[in-house]
VMD Tcl script that draws the C-alpha trace (Angstrom):
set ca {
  {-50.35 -7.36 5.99}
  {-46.52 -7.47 6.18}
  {-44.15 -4.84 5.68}
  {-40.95 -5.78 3.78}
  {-38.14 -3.58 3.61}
  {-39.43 0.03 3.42}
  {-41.38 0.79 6.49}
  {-45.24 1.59 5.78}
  {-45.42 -0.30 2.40}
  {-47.47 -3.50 2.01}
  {-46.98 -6.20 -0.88}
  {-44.09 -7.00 -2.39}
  {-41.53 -4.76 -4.63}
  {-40.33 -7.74 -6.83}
  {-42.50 -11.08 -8.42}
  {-40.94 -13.46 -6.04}
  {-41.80 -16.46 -8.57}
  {-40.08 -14.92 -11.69}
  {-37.93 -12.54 -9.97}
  {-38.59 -9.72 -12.41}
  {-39.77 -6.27 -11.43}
  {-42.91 -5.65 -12.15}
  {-42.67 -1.87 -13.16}
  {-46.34 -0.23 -11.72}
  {-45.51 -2.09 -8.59}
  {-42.41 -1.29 -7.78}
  {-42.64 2.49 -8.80}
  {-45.82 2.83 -6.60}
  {-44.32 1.00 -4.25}
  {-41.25 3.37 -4.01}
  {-43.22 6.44 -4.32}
  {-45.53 5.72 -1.19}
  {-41.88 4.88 0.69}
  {-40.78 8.52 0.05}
  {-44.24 9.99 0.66}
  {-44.25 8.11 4.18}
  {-41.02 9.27 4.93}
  {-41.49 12.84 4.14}
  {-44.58 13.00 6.16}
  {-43.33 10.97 9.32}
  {-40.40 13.41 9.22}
  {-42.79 16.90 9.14}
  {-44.54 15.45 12.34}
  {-41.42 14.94 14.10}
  {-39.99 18.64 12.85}
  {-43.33 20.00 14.24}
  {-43.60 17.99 17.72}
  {-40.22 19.36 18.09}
  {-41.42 22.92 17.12}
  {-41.89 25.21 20.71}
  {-44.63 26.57 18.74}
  {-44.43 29.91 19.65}
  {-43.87 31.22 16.13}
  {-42.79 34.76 18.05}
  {-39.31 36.18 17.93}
  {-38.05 37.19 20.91}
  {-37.23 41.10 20.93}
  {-34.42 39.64 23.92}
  {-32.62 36.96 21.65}
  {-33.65 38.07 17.82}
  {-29.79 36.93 16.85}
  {-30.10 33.43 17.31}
  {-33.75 32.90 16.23}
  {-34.87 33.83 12.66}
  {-37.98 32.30 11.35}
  {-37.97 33.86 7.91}
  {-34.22 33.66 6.82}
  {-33.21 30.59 8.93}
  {-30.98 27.56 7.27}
  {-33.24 25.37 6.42}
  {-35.94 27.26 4.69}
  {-37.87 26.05 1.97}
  {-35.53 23.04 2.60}
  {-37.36 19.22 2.75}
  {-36.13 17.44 5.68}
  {-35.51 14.29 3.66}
  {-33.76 15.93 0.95}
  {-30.55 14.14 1.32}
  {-29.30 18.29 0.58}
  {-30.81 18.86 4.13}
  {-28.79 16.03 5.44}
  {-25.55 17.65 4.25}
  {-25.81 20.77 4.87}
  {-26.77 19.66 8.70}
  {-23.53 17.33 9.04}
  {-21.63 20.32 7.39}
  {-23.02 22.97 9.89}
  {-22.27 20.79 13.02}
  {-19.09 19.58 12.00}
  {-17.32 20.76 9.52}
  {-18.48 24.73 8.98}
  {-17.02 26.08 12.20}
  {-17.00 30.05 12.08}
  {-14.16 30.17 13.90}
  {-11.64 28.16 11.95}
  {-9.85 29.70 9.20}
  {-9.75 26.49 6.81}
  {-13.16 27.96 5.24}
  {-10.79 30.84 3.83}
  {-9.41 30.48 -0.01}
  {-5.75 32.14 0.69}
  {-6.16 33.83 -2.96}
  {-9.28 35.31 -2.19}
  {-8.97 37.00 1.58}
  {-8.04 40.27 2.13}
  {-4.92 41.90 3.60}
  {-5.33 40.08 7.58}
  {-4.36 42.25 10.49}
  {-3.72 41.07 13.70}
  {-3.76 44.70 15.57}
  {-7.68 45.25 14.67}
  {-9.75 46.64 17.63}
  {-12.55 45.12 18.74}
  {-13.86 48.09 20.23}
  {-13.66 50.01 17.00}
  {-15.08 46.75 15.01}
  {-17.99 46.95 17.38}
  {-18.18 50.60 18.19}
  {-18.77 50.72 13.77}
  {-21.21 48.31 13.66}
  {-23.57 50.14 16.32}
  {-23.63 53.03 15.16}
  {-24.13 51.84 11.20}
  {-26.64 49.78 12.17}
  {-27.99 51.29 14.82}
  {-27.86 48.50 17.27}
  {-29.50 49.11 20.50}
  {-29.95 45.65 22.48}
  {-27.09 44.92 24.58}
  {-27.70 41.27 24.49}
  {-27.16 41.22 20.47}
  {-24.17 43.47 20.95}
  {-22.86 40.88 23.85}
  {-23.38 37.91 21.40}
  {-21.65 39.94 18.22}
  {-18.57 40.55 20.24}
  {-18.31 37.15 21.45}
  {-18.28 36.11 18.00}
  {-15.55 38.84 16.75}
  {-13.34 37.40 19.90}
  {-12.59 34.45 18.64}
  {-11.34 35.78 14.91}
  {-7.45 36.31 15.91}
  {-7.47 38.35 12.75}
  {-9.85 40.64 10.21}
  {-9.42 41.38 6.04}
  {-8.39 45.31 5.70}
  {-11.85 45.48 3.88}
  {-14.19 44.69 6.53}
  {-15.76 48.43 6.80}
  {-16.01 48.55 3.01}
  {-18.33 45.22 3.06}
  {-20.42 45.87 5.66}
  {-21.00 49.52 3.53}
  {-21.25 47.11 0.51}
  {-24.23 45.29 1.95}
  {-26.33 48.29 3.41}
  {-25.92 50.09 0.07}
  {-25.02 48.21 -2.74}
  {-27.16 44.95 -1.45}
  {-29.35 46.95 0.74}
  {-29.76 44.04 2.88}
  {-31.32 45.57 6.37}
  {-29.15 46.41 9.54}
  {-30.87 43.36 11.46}
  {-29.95 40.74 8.41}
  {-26.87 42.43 8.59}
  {-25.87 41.43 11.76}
  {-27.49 38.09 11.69}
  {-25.04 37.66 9.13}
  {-21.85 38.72 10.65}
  {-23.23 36.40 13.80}
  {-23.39 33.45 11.69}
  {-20.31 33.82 9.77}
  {-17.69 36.39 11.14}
  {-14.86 35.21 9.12}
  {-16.54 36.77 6.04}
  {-14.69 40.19 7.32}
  {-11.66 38.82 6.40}
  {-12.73 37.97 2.91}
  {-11.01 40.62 -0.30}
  {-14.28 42.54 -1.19}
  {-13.01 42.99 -4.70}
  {-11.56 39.57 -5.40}
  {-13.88 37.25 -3.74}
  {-17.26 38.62 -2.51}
  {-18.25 41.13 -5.24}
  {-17.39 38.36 -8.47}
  {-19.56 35.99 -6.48}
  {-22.09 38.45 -6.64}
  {-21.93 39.84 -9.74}
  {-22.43 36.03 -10.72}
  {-25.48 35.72 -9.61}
  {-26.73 38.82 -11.00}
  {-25.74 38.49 -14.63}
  {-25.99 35.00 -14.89}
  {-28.81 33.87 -12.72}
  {-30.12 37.06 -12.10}
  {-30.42 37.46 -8.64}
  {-30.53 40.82 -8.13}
  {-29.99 42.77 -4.81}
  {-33.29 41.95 -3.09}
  {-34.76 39.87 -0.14}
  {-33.84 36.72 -2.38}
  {-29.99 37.79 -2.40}
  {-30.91 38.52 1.45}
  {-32.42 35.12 2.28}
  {-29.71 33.59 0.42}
  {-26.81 34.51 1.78}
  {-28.33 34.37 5.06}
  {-28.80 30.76 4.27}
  {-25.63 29.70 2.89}
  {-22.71 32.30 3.79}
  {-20.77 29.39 2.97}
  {-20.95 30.68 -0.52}
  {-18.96 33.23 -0.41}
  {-16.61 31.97 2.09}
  {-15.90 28.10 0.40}
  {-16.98 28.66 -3.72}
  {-14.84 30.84 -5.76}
  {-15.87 32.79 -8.94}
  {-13.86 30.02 -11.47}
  {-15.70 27.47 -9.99}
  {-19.10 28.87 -9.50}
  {-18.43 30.04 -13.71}
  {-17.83 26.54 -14.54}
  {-20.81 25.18 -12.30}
  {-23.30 27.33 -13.78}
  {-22.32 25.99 -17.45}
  {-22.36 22.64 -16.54}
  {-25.78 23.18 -15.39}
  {-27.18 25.05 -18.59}
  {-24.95 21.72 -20.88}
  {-28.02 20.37 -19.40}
  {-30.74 22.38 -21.49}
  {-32.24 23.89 -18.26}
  {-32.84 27.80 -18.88}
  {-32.08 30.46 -17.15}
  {-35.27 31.19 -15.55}
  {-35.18 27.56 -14.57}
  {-31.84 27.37 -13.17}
  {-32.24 30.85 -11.16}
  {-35.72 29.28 -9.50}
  {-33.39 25.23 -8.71}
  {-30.63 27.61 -7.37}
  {-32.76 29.83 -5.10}
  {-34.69 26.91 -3.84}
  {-32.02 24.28 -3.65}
  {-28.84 27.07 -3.02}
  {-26.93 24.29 -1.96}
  {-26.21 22.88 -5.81}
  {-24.02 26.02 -5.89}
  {-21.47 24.32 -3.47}
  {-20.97 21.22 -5.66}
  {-17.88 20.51 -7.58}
  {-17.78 20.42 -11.38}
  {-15.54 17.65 -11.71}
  {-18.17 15.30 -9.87}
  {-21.26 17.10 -11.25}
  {-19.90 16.27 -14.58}
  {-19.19 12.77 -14.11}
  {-22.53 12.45 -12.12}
  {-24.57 13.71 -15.18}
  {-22.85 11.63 -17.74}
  {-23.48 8.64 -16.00}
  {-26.99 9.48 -16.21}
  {-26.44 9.78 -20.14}
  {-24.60 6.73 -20.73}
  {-25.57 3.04 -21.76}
  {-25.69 2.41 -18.74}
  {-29.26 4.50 -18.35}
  {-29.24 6.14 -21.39}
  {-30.72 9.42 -20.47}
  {-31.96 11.68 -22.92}
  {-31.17 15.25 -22.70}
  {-34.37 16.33 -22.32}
  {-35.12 13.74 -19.56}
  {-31.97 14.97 -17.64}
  {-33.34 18.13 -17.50}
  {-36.80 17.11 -16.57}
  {-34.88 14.70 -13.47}
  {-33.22 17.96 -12.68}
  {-36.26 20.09 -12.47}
  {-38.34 17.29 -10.53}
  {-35.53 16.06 -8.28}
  {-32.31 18.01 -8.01}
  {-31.15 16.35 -4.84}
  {-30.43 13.38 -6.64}
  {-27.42 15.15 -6.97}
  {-26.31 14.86 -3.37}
  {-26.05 11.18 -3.98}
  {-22.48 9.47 -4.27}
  {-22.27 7.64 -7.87}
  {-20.33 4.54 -5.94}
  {-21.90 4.89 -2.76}
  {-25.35 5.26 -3.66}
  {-26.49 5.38 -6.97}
  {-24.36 2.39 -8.62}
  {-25.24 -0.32 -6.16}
  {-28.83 0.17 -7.03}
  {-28.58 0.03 -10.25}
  {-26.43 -2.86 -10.46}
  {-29.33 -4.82 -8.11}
  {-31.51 -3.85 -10.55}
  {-30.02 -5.26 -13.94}
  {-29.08 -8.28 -11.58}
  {-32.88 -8.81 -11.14}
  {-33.27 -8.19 -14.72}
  {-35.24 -4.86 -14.81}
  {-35.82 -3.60 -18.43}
  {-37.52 -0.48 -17.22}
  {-34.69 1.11 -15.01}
  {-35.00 4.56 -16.84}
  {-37.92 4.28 -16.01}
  {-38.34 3.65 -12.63}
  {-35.81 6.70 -12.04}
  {-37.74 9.41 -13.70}
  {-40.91 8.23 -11.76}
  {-39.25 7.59 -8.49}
  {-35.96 8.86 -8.07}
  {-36.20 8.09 -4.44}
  {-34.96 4.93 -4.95}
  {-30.99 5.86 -5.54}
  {-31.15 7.07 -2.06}
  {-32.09 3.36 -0.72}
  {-29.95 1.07 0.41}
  {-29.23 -2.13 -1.24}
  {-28.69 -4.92 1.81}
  {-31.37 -3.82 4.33}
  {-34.08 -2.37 2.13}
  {-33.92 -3.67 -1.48}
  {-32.43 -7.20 -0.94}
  {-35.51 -7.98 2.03}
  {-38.12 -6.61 -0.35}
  {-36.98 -8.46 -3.49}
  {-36.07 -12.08 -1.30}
  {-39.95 -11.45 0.44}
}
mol new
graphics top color blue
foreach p $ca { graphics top sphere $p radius 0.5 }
foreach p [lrange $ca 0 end-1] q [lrange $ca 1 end] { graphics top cylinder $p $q radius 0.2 }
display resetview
């Protein structure tokens, strides 16, 4: 048995003789690729698991195992790849490029740290001294705060009810969002999510925004408006756009210039996408979306209609894997095998 191309797959993708896909093949083929993957990849996550499964009562700010980033989140999702390279490089808590100007509040440079802190312990009744430590290392490094920031924390105790301790796993993740204008950036966010996806003020609001802060720190309400419709062009309802939103929350962070141009690729000649099969691509695979048309999506198709596929609609909606692969050291070997 020899393996061509994709690791863990035996036989060949293409007919070498006539050099025409052979459909069942190459979509089983494909399929097995991504199942290997995502399998090999859960037994690495889990040998690198302590496997404790305990949070420590010492450190409880830096360890959550219900709300953490990548919940619910597949490890080769290339969504789980993004958000990664975004969180080590890019989304740094301490920079102030993550701020829309337009949308922060009045910044003052006088706050007190000792009334920031001496608030927050009392609200939330915060008794371990390492947390406390760890919170006011974080709130050193802001050089300023919005005039709003007792007003949000009140807004998400009450009007969220999100609990003290998510509370200030929150403000130890993201800091900055004290500087944010409660009434021009964080509450139309919100209120966009409850009337139009209808996330209402529960844990799922709370696991969210523990996820991705980022929303309400990078997206603004224009933007998230013209997402949303983009989305629902599509035919997908609103029950089934709430559930791809809460499960894939980082779809909310795309633009809708490129989403647009994405989809209508998919609906063009070129693939000729129904509707309805759009939506049912969506549904089964929404990280597609994560690919880059140029980088990733039209170099495989091209390779395909060079080897003279007639089926490439098809082999999309059964394995949509296969935009994610590369052309020259996985495609190319397999089909020259």
């Amino acid at each position: 048995m020899k393996l061509y191309g994709f690791v863990g797959i035996s036989g060949n993708l293409f007919n070498a003789h006539s050099r025409v896909c052979e459909p069942s093949l190459c979509l089983k083929s494909v399929a097995n690729y991504w199942k290997y993957r995502n399998r090999r990849v859960r037994r690495l996550a889990s040998s690198k698991d302590n496997g404790s499964g305990v949070e420590s009562d010492e450190n409880w700010l830096n360890t959550d195992t219900e709300y953490s980033d990548t919940e619910n989140e597949d490890p080769m999702d290339p969504w789980f790849e993004l958000d990664a390279y975004s969180r080590d490089k890019n989304f740094n808590n301490n920079s102030k490029h993550f701020l829309i100007p337009q949308f922060a509040a009045q910044l003052r440079t006088d706050f007190d740290i000792n009334e920031v802190m001496h608030f927050i312990q009392s609200t939330f009744t915060i008794s371990n001294s390492l947390v406390l430590a760890q919170l006011r290392s974080k709130f050193n490094t802001l050089e300023k705060l919005g005039s709003d920031w007792k007003q949000i924390l009140c807004y998400f105790q009450t009007d969220l009810r999100i609990s003290s301790k998510k509370i200030t796993k929150l403000l130890y993740k993201s800091p900055n969002l004290l500087q944010l204008s409660l009434t021009k950036q964080i509450k139309p966010i919100l209120d966009i999510l409850i009337h139009r996806l209808h996330i209402y003020p529960d844990p799922t609001m709370a696991s969210m925004l523990l996820r991705k802060p980022r929303l309400l720190l990078k997206q603004t309400p224009f933007q998230l408006e013209l997402l949303l419709d983009i989305f629902e062009s599509t035919g997908l309802t609103r029950k089934e756009l709430r559930i791809l939103m809460i499960s894939r929350p980082g779809l909310l962070f795309l633009d809708p210039t490129a989403l647009e141009i994405f989809l209508s690729f998919f609906t063009s000649p070129t693939i000729a996408f129904t509707r309805s099969e759009l939506r049912s691509l969506l549904k089964k695979a929404p990280w597609i979306l994560a690919y880059d048309i140029n980088k990733h999506v039209l170099p495989v198709i091209l390779f395909l209609k060079c080897t003279k596929v007639r089926c490439i609609a098809d082999i999309i909606r059964q394995a949509p894997g296969i935009l994610g692969a590369d052309v020259h050291s996985q495609l190319i070997p397999i089909y020259n095998a």
